[in-house]
C-alpha positions as CSV (number, residue, x, y, z in Angstrom):
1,X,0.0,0.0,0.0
2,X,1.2,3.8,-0.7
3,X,1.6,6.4,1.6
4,X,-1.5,9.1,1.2
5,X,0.0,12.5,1.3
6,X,-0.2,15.1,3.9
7,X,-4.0,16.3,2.4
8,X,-5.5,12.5,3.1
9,X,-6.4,9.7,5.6
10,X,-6.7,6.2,5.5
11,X,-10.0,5.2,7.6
12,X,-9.8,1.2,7.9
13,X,-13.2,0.5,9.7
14,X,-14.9,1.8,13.1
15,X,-12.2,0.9,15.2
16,X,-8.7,1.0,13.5
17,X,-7.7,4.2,11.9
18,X,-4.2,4.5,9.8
19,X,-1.9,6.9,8.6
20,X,0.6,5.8,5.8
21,X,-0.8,2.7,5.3
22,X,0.0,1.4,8.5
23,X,-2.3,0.4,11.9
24,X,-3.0,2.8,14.5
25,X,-2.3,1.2,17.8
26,X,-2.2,5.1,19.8
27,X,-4.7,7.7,20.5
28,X,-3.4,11.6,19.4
29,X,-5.2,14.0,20.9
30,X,-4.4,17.6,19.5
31,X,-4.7,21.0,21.7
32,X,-5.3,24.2,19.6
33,X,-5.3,27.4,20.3
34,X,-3.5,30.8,18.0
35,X,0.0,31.3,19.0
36,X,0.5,27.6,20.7
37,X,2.9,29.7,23.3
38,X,0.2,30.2,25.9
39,X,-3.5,28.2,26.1
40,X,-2.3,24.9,24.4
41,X,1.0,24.6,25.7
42,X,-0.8,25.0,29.2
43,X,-3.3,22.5,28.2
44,X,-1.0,19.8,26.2
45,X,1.2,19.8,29.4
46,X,-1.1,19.9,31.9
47,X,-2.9,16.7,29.8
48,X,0.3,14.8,30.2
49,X,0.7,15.3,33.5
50,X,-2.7,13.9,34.6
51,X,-2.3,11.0,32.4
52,X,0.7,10.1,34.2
53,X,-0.4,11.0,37.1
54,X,-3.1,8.5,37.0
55,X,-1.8,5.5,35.2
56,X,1.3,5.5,36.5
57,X,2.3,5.4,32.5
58,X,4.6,8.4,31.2
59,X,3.7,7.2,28.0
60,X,-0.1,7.4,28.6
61,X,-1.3,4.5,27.8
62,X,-1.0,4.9,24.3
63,X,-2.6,8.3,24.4
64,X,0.1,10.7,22.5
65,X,-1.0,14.6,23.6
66,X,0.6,17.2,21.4
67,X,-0.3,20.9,20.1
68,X,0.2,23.5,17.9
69,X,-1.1,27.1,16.9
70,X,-3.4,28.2,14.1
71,X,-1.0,31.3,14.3
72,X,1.6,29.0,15.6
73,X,5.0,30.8,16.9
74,X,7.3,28.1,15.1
75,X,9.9,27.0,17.2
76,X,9.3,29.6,19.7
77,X,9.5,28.5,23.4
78,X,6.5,28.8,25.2
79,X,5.8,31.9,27.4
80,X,7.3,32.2,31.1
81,X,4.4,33.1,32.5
82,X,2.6,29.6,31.3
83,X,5.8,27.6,32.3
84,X,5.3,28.9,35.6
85,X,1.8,28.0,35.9
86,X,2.7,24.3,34.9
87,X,5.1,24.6,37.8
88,X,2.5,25.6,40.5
89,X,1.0,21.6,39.0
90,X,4.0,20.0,39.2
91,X,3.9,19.4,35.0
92,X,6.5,19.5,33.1
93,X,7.2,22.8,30.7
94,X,11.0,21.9,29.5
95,X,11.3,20.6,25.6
96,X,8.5,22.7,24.3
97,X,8.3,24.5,20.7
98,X,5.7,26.0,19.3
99,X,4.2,25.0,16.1
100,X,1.9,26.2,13.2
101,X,-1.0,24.1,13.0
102,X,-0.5,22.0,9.4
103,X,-2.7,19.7,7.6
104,X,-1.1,16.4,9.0
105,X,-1.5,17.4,12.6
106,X,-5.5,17.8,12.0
107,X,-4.8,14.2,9.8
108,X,-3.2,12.3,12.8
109,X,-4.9,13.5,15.6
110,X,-8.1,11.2,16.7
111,X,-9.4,13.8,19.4
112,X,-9.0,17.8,18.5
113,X,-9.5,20.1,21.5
114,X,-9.3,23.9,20.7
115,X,-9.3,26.9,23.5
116,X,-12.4,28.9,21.3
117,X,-14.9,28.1,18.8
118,X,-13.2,30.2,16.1
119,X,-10.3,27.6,16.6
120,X,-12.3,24.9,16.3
121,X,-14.4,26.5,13.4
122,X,-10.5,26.6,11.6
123,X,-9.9,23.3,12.2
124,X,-12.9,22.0,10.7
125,X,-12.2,24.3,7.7
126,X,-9.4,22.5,7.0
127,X,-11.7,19.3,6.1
128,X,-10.0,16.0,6.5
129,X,-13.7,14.9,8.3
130,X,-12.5,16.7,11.2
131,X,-15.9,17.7,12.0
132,X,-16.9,14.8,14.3
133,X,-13.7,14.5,16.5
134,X,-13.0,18.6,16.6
135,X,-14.3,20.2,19.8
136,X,-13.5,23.4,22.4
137,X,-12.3,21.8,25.5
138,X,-14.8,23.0,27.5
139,X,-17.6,21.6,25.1
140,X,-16.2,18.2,25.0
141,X,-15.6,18.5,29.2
142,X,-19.7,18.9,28.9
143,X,-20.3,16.2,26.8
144,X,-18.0,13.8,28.9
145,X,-19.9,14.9,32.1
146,X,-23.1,13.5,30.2
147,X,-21.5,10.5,29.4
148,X,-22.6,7.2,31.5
149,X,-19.1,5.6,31.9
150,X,-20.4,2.5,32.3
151,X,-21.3,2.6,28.8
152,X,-17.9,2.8,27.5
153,X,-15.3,-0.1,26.9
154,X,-13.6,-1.2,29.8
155,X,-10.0,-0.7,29.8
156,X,-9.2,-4.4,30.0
157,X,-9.7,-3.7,25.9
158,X,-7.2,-1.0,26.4
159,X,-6.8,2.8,26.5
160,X,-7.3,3.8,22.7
161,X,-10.4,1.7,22.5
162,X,-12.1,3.4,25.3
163,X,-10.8,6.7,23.8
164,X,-12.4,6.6,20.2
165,X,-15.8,5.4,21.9
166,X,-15.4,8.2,24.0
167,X,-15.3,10.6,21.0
168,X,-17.8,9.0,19.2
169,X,-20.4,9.1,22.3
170,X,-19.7,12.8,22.8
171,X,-20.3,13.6,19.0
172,X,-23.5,12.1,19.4
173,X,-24.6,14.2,22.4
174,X,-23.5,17.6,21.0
175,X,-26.5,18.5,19.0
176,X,-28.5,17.6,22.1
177,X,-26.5,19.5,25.1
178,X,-25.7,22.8,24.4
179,X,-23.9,25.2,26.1
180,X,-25.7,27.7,28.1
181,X,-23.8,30.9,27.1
182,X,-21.6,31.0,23.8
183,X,-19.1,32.6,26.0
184,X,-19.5,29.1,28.2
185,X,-17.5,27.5,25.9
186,X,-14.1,30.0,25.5
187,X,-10.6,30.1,27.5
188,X,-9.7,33.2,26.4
189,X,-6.0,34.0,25.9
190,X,-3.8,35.0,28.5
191,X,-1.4,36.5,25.9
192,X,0.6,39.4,27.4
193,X,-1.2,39.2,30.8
194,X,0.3,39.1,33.9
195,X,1.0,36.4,35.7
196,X,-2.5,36.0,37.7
197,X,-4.6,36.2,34.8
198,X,-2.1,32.8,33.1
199,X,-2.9,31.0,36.6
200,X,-7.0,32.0,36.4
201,X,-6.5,30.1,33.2
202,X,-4.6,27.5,34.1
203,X,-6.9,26.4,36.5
204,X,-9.9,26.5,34.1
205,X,-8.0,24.5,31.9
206,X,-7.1,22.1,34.7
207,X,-10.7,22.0,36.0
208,X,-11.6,21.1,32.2
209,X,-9.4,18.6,31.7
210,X,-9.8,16.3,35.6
211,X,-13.2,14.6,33.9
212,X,-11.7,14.1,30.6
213,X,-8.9,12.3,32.0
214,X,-11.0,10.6,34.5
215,X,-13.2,9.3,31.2
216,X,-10.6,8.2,29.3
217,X,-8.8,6.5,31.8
218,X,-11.3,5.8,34.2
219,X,-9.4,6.9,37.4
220,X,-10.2,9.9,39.1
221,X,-8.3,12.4,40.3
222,X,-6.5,11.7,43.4
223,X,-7.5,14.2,46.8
């Protein structure tokens, strides 16, 4: 089989998804936001962390977490005021560069979270059927609260399993639970603020992301 090019996936059935021709054994979920120096650094980190956290797993499970910028700052470090507000969580800031959102990031990923709904409006421009796995983070947060775990694989079939049903049972819920305010559904960018305002939104970020986590990996967050 051929490798597709960076404008094209391969979907092989419900379950297994590849890229290049090849099986999908991992999960990539995608953070968005503009500059991918502030919001989505915050929330690709702060991801990590509570996946490792919880599993025990620095590799996730098979979950990979990555980001980028539909303004992306290429190569640019991310700002000091969000590496010290992944240091008030204990996460992990070092390694990071910013990158410009590209067509083979919306390709690969399996779960896209974006900080607005303009970001998530530009990743669904981009096609590639992102329509059905592209969500804000707080929308998807919403969904998952909806979400019966109990209806979702058990992990003994494995992380990335329970991860695409995941997706799949919030894409079905989001014409039906709406947000109450459009506003409901932003983290707005922290961009030049000072340092309160990043740590205001890193723990929105943080509160979005603890039922996510606990959904996909069905642990919860430990007191």
């Amino acid at each position: 089989m051929t490798a597709p090019d960076a404008g094209r996936g391969i979907w092989d059935g419900e379950e297994t998804r590849t890229f290049t021709g090849l099986p999908r054994d991992t999960f990539r979920i995608l953070h968005v936001s503009t500059g991918n120096v502030c919001r989505s650094p915050i929330t690709e980190r702060l991801t990590r962390h509570a996946l490792a956290d919880r599993l025990g797993d620095p590799l996730g499970g098979g979950l990979i977490v990555e980001s980028a910028g539909t303004w992306g700052h290429e190569g640019a470090p991310m700002e000091a005021n969000a590496e010290a507000v992944l240091a008030d969580f204990g996460a992990d800031a070092s390694g990071f560069t910013g990158r410009e959102l590209l067509d083979e990031h919306v390709i690969r990923a399996d779960l896209v979270l974006t900080a607005t709904r303009d970001h998530r409006a530009q990743v669904i421009s981009m096609g590639h059927s992102a329509g059905l796995r592209t969500f804000t983070l707080k929308e998807f947060t919403r969904l998952v609260r909806a979400i019966d775990p109990t209806t979702l694989p058990p992990l003994e079939e494995g992380m990335v399993v329970r991860a695409r049903a995941l997706v799949r049972a919030a894409a079905a819920l989001r014409g039906w639970l709406l947000a109450p305010t459009a506003e409901a559904d932003e983290v707005y960018d922290p961009y030049g603020a000072p340092l309160p305002f990043f740590r205001s939104v890193g723990d929105e970020i943080h509160q979005a992301l603890d039922p996510v986590v606990t959904a996909l990996t069905g642990v919860p967050a430990r007191a």
